[in-house]
N, C-alpha and C positions, 0 to 999 in steps of 0.2 A: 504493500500500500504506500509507504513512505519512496518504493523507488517508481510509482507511479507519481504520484506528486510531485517528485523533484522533476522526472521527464516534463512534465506537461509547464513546470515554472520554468525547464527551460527554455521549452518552445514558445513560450511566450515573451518571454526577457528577448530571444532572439528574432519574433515578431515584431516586437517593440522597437527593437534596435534598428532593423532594416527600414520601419516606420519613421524613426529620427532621421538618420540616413539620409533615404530619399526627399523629405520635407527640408534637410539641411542644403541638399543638394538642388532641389529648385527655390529657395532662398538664396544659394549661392548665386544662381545663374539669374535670378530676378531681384532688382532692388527693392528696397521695401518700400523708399521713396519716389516718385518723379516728379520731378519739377523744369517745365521747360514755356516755352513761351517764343514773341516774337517784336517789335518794336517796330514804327512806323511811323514816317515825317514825311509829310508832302508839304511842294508851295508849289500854285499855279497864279497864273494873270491870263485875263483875259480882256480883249480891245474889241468893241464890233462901233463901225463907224455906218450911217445913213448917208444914203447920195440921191438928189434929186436927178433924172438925167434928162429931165424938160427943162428945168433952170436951169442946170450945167452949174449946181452946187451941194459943197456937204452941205448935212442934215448934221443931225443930235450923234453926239460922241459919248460915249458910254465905255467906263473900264471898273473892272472886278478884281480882286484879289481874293486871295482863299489860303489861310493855313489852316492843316489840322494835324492833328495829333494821334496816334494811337497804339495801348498794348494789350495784348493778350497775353495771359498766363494758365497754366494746363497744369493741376496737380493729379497725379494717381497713385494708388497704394493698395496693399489688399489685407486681411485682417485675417492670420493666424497664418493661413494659406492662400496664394495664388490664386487654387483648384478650389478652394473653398468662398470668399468673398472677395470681390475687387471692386472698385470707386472709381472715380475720379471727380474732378471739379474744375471747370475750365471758366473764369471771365474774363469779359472786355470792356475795355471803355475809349471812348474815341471823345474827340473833343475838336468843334472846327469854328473857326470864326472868317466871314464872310464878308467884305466891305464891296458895295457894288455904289457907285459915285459917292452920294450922300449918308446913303443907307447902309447899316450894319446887323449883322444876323448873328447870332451865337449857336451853334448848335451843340448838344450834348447827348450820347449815350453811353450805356451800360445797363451790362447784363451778364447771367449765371446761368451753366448752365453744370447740371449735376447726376450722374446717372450709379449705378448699383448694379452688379451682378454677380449673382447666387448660384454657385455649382458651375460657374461659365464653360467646362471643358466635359461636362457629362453629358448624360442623353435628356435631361430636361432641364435646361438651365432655362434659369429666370429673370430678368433685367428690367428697372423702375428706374424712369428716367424723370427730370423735371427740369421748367427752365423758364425762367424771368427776363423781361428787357421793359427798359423804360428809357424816353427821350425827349428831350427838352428842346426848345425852341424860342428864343428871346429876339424880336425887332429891335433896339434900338432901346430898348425900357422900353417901351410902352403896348406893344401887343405880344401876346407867349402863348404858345401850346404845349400842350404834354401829353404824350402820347406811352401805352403799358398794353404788354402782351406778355401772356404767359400760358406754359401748358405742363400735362401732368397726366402718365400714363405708365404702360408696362404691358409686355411681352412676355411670354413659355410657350418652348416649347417640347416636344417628345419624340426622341429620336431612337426608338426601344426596338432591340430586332425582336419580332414576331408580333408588333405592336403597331396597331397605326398610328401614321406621322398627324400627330396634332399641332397648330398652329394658334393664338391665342393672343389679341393685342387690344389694350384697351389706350384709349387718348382725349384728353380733354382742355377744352383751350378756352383761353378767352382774352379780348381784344375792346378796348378803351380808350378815350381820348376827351380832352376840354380844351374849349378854345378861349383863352382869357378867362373870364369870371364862370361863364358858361359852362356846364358839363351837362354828358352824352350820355348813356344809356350804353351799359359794355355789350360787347357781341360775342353770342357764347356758341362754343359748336362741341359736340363730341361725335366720337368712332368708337363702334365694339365690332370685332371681326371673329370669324372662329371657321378656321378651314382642315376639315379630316380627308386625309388621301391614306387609302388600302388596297388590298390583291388579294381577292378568294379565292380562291380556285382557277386564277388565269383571269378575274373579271377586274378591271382595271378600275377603281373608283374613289369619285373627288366628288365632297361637300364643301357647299359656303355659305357661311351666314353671318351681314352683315347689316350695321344696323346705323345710323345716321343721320342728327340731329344740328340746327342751329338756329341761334335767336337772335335778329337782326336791331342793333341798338336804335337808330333814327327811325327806321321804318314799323316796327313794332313787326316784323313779321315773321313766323315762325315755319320752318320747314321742319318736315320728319320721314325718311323713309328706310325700307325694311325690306332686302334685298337676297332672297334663298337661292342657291343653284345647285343641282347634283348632276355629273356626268358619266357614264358610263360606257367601257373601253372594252373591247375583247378582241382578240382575234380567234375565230371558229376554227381555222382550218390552215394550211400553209398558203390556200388560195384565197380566203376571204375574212373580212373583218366586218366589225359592227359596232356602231356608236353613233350614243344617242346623249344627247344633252338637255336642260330644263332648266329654265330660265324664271322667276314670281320677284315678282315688286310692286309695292306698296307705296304709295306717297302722298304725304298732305301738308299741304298750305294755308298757314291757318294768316289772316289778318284779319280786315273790317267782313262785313258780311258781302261786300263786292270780290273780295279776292279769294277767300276760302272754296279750295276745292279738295277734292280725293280721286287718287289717279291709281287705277290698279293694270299689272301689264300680266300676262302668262303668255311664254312660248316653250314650246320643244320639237326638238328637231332630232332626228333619226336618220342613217345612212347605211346600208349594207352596200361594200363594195369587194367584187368578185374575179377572177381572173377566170376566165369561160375557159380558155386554149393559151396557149401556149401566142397566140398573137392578139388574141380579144378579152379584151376588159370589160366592165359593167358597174354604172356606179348609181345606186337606187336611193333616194331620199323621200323625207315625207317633211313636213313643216304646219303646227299648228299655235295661232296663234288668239290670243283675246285679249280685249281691252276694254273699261270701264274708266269714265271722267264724273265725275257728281261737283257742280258749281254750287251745291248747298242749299239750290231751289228744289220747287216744285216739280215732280219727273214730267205733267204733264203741260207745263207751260211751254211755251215755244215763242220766242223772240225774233220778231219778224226786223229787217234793217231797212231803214229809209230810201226811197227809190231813189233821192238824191246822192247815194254815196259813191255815184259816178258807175259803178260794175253792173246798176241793177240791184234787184229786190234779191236777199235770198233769206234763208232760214237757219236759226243756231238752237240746237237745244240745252240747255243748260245740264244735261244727261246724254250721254251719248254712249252707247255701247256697240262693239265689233269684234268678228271674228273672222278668220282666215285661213284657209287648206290648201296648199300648196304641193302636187305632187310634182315628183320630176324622176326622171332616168338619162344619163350617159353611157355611152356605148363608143370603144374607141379600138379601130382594127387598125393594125400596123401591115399594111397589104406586104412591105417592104419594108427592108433596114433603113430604106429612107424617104419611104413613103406611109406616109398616114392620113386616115379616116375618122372624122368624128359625127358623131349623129345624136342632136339631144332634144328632149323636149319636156316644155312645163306647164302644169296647168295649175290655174287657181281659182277658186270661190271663195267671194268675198261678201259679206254681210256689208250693207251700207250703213254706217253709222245715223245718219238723217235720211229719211226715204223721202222727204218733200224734194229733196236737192238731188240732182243724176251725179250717178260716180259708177264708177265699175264692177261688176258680180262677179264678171267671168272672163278670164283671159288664157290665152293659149300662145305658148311661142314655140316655132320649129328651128332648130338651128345645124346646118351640115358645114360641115369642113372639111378642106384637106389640107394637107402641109406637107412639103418637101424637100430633105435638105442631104446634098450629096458634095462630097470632092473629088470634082475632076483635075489631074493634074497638081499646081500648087493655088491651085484658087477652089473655095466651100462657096458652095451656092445653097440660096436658100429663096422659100418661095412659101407663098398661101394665099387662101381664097375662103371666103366664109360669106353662107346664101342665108339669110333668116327670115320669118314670117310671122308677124304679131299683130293677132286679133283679139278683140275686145267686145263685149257687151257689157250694155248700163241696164241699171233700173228702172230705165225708161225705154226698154227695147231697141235702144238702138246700137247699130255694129259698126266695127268700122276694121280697118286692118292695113298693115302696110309693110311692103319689102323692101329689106335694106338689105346691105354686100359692103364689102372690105377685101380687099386684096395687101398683099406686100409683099415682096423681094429687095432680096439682097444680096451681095459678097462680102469674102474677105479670101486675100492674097499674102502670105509669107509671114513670117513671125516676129514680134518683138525683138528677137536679139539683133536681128539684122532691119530688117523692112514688115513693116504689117500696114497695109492699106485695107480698108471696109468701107461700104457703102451702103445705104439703107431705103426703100423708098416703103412709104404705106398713105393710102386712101379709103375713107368711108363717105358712105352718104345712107341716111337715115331717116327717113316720112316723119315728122310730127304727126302723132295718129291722134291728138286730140285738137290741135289747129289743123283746122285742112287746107293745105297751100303751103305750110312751114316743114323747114326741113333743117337737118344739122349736116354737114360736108366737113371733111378736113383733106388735106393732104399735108405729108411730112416728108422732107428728106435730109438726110443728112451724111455726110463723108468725113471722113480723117485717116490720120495716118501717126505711128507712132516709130521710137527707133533707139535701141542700146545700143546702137553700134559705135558711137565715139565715145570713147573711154573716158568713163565719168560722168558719162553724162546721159540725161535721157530727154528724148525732145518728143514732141505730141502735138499735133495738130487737128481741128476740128472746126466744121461747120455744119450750116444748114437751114434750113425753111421751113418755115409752118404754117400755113393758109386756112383758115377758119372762117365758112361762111353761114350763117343761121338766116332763118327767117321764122320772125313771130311775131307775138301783136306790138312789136318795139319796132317793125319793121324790119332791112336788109341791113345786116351786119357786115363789114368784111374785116379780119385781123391778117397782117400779114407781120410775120417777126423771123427777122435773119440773124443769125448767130453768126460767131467766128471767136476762136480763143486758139491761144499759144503758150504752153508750158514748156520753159526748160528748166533740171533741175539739177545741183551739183551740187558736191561735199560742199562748196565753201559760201554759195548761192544759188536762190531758185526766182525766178520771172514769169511772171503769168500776165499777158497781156489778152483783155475780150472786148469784143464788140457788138453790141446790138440796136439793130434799129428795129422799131416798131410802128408799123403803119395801121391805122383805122380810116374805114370810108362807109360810110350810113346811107341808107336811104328812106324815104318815110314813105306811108300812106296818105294820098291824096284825098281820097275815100276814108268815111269813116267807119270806125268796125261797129259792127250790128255786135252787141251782147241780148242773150235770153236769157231772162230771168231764170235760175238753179240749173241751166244746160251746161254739159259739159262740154261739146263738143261748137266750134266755132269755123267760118269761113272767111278765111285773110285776103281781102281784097288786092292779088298779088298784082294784077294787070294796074293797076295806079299805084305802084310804086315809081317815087321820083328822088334823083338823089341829091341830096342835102350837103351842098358844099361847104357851107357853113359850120358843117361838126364834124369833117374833118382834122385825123391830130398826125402828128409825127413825133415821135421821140427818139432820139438818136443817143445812145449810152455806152461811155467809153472805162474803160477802167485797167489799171496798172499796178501790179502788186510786185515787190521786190523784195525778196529778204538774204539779206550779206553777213555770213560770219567772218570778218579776217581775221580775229583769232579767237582762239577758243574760249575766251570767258565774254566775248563783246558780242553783240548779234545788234542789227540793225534794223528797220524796216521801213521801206518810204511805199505810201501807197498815191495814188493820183487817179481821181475820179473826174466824169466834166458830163454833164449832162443838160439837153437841148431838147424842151416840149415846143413845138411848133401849133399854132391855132391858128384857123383864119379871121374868127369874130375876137377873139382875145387876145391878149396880150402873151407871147412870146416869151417863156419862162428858160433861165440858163441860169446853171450850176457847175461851181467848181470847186475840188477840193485835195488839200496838197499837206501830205502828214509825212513828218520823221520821228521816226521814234526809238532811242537807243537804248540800250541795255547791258550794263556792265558790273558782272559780276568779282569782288577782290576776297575772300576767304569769303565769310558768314555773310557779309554785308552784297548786297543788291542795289547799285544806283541803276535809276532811272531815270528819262528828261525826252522831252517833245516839243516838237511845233507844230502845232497845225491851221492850217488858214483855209475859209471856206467862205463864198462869194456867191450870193444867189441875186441874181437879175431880173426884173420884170421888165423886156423890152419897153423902152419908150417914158419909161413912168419911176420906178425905183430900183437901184442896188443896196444890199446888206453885205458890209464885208467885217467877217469875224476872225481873229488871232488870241490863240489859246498858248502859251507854254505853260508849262508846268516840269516841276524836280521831285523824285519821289527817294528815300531811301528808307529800307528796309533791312531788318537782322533778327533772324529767329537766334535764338540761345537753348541752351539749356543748362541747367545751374549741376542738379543731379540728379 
């Protein structure tokens, strides 16, 4: 008996021991203290001068000064053990004074911010974090703000094998301010979150549930909603999977009896997708969806809007409810390594929310494609074509439907390390199926070329077009925008030079549009369209970026900007703009310094010219 007792005090004196040990040993390797931080002095000037350029004189001269001040300091520690509790406590305080001519500004902040963590290296560690700021604001004596925010929360989570991974964050905040003698009403918000992922038997599954409130200090107005999802993941077979997800929210707005509403959503969406053969796919969905709005009224009142509100009479119910079926299938045969087939189609029923107003029950779209892409030789061609067909019915029986197409091809020739040229073109045009006469078009092209081949260097070139024409009840649209940029890049610098100009041309209707009262469906008087020279724009935008290390602790950067809006009824707007900015780093310390000047024009009538320098240095430390 006595020589069991002494074994078992040994093994534990020897447990004990190895327990010191290792606690001495990440004591060793972790400080018990830290204390580290960082120091910050700026001074800027700034000069913006007025220019009449119909008088042919300055205006009002105006110049700023700005210093300010600031440190931060970052304490951490942990209490017995590392693995057992850790802290830290980090504040700041900054301090700037402002003189802009006459007028002087004080600005002042500071704040805390403090966090805890429990177990931090095990499978459910804990962390409570909190954190204060307050800030000051003095004109001159005689007018002051004060502005205070703070929040107050914590996180766990569980990372247990054979356990599901729990997530767990709660957070609470609130935000305040008075302006002089006056004070405001704080604004408060909180977040509760809570999200469980597991694997039963191969079935892949994720909950959320998330809950979210705030109260608005000047408006009195309160929001709250409450937000579930669960999804689920499998795969059946080595050829097919399946997932389905679910979506509920809840929301209400509470204020006077004009604002108060309740807004409920549910959706869920389902997918099986299949590999049929060895070259054919299948990709099956379903989508259901519902919605409820309550404005706090009576379900059966209905609020009719004045014939003068320019659109027509229509109808709002202060209750509105909707739902939504959506089926669909994809089907994708690969005829060839480099030829492919796609074929999809969708259909949906739809409840109308208001049945006084026409909107749509039922819609169907067809969609086929193919796509082609092969290399012959040292050039990859590529190619498509897509035909679709979308029909529609309202609730006032009426149908309508419209086909639209997209094409695009392209190249590309030899590789990056030596030569890579590519080229791109794509076009669509599209029916408005609810304006009849309106349509959407684009065409896009664009080329470049890039190249490693000089040592050190890599250089990239790129442009291209973009043509977008609409028609709707705004009338005939046309955008036209051409690019162009230049990248070159090296150890010791990189230059990017771009270009773009953008062109706009309008046309209106001469005719006026017929609206019907709650119809959906409309006709654009497209044969009196006349175009509008007068809204006419052109903008033309240049821009120049450089950045130069010559040597390693200094980096520089000059950028150059200049931009040209052209109007024919307006005034002629030009901008320019020209920064250096340096950066010189000597052990800890970081200087900084810039200039920058920027010059805006209103043809014929005013310039504004503004010059900013400013010095900044910076030094983070740490003590121990």
């Amino acid at each position: 008996m006595t020589m069991k007792m002494t074994i078992r005090l040994q093994k534990l004196g020897l447990a004990c021991g190895i327990g010191i040990l290792l606690c001495s040993t990440v004591r060793a390797q972790e400080q018990p203290v830290r204390l580290s931080g960082a120091f910050t002095m700026a001074f800027s000037r700034t000069s913006i001068t007025g220019r009449s350029l119909m008088a042919n004189r300055d205006g009002a001269r105006s110049q700023a000064h700005d210093l300010s001040t600031g440190l931060d300091l970052s304490v951490g520690s942990y209490l017995l053990d590392p693995r057992f509790i850790r802290f830290s406590f980090d504040t700041n305080f900054l301090r700037d004074k402002n003189t802009f001519d006459e007028n002087s500004i004080r600005y002042g902040l500071a704040g805390i911010n403090h966090s805890v963590e429990i177990l931090p290296n095990s499978s459910y560690p804990f962390r409570f974090h909190f954190s204060k700021q307050r800030s000051s604001m003095m004109e001159r004596e005689i007018s002051s703000s004060k502005t205070h925010r703070g929040s107050l929360g914590y996180d766990w989570k569980l990372r247990k094998r054979h356990l599901p991974e729990i997530d767990v964050s709660y957070d609470r905040s609130a935000y305040g301010f008075n302006l002089a003698k006056d004070f405001f009403p704080n604004s408060r918000a909180r977040s509760f979150f809570v999200g469980i992922r597991d694997n039963i038997k191969g079935w892949d599954l994720s909950s959320q549930y998330n809950s979210q409130g705030a109260t608005g200090g000047m408006t009195n107005l309160t929001t709250d909603s409450r937000i579930a999802r669960f999804d689920v993941r499998k795969n059946l077979s080595a050829q097919s999977s399946f997932l389905t997800s679910s979506f509920y929210e809840t929301s209400h707005f509470a204020g006077d009896s004009r604002t108060d509403q309740n807004f409920t959503f549910f959706d869920v969406h389902s997918e099986v997708s299949t590999r049929l053969t060895k070259n054919i796919s299948n990709r099956a969905f379903y989508q259901f969806y519902r919605s409820r709005s309550n404005l706090g009224k009576d379900d059966n009142v209905i609020i009719r809007a004045p014939e003068s509100s320019g659109n027509g009479s229509f109808w709002i119910r202060p209750n509105t409810f909707t739902y939504f079926n959506n089926f669909g299938d994809q089907l994708i045969y690969r005829v060839r390594p480099d030829l492919t087939w796609t074929q999809a189609a969708n259909a949906s029923w739809i409840k109308p929310p208001v049945p006084e107003v026409e909107s749509t029950t039922r819609s169907l779209e067809l969609l086929s494609s193919v796509s082609w892409n092969r290399t012959l030789g040292l050039v990859t061609w590529r190619s498509g074509y897509t035909l679709g067909n979308s029909m529609i019915k309202t609730n006032f029986n009426a149908k309508n439907h419209s086909i639209f197409h997209s094409y695009n091809m392209g190249a590309s020739a030899g590789n990056a390390r030596r030569l890579l040229v590519s080229t791109d073109f794509y076009a669509s045009r599209r029916p408005d199926i609810f304006q009849l006469g309106g349509y959407f078009k684009q065409n896009y092209f664009n080329a470049g070329l890039e190249t490693h081949k000089l040592t050190n260097f890599r250089l990239s070139f790129s442009g291209g077009r973009t043509q977008v024409t609409t028609v709707t009840n705004r009338g005939k649209e046309y955008y036209r925008l051409t690019t162009f940029s230049a990248n070159v890049d090296h150890r010791i610098f990189a230059l990017t030079v771009a270009r773009n100009v953008n062109v706009g041309i309008r046309d209106l209707f001469t005719s006026p549009l017929v609206y019907e009262p709650n119809r959906t469906f409309r006709r654009l008087p497209v044969s009196s369209l006349v175009h509008a020279s007068s809204l006419d724009t052109s903008t033309y935008f240049t821009m120049v970026i450089a950045r130069v290390r010559p040597a390693r602790n200094l980096e520089i950067d000059i950028r150059y900007g200049k931009d040209k809006s052209l109007f024919v009824v307006t005034h002629n707007l030009f901008a320019r703009q020209f920064d250096i900015i340096a950066t010189y780093r000597l052990g800890k310390f970081t200087f900084s310094g810039g200039v920058l000047f920027d010059q805006q024009v209103a043809a014929t009538a005013t310039s504004r010219d503004r010059a900013y320098y400013f010095m900044r240095l910076s030094r983070p430390f740490k003590i121990f």
